[in-house]
Each structure stands twice: as C-alpha cells, then as structure tokens.
N, C-alpha and C positions, 0 to 999 in steps of 0.2 A: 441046391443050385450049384453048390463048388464042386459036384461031380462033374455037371455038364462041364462047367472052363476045365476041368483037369479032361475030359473027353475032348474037348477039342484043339487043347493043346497036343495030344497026343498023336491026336487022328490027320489035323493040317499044321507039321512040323512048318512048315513053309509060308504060311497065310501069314500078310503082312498086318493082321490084326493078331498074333500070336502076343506081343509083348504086352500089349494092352488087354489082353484076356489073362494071361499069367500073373499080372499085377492085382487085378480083380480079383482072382483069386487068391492071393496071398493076403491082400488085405481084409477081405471077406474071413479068412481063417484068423487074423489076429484080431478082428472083433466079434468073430464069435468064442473066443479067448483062447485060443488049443495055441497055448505062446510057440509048443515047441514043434509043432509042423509049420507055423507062422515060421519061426525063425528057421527051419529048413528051406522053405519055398524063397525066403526072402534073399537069402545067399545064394540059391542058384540064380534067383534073378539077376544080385548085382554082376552075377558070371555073364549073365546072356545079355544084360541091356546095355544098349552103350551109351542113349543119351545122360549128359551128365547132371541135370536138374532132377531127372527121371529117379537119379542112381541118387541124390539125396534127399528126397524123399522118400526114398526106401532106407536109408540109413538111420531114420528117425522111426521108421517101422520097425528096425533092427533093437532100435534104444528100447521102444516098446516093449517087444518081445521078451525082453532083456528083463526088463521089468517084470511081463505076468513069469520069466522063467525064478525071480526074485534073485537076480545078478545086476545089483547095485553097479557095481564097480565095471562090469562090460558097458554098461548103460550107459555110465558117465564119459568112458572113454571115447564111446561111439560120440556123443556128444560132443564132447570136445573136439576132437577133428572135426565134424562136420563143422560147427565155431568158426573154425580157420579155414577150411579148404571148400566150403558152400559155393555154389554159383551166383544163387542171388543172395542180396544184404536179408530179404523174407527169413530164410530158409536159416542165416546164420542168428539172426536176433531169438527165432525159435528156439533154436538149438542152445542158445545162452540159458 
C-alpha cells in the first residue's frame, strides 16, 4: 500500500491532501522497519511540512529511525531538542 501514497504523491504534487498522505507514508515505512528510507522520507517531510506540531511528531519519527538505524547518539540529540523547543507540553514529556 506505500506504493500507492508514493503514486500519489507524485501524480497530485498540488492536492491539498498531499502532506497527510506523505506522512502516511513515511510512517507506514518506519513500522514496517526499513529505518533508512523511513529516515529519508522523514527529512524531506520536515522540508515540505510547515505545521509545527506536525513537524514534531515527525521528529520523534526521526528519533525512531535513528534507532532501527542503531544511532544512539542522533536519537538522543533529536530528542533533546524536541524536550526544549516542542509545541505541546505532550509532545515534550515524550521526548524526555
């Protein structure tokens, strides 16, 4: 099924349902564990998305990835920033 969202990200660059399909799919790829297209898709995301809640929850996808990629130390970093600069208090107690 993560060809189709990569199809149709491609096919309607413009469809206002684009960033909510792309997330789908990036997280669909770091549960099905493949960390390191996970953590490729996950950085164009934080390129293209602008909401900022949106963008930290993808930063703990980043931690993840970071993880199946066994990079301790990128993980934690990520972590840590997110700690301090989170939108909601959720999002930063996770990240602790």
């Amino acid at each position: 099924f993560r060809s189709e969202y990569k199809y149709l990200d491609e096919k309607y660059p413009s469809s206002p349902l684009r960033d909510r399909n792309y997330l789908i799919l990036a997280y669909s790829t770091l549960l099905a564990g493949e960390a390191t297209e996970a953590l490729q898709l996950i950085e164009q995301a934080l390129k293209r998305i602008t909401d900022p809640e949106e963008k930290d929850y993808l930063k703990i996808g980043l931690a993840q990835a970071y993880v199946g990629l066994k990079k301790a130390k990128e993980a934690k970093e990520t972590l840590r920033e997110l700690e301090r600069s989170a939108q909601s208090e959720k999002l930063k107690v996770e990240a602790a």
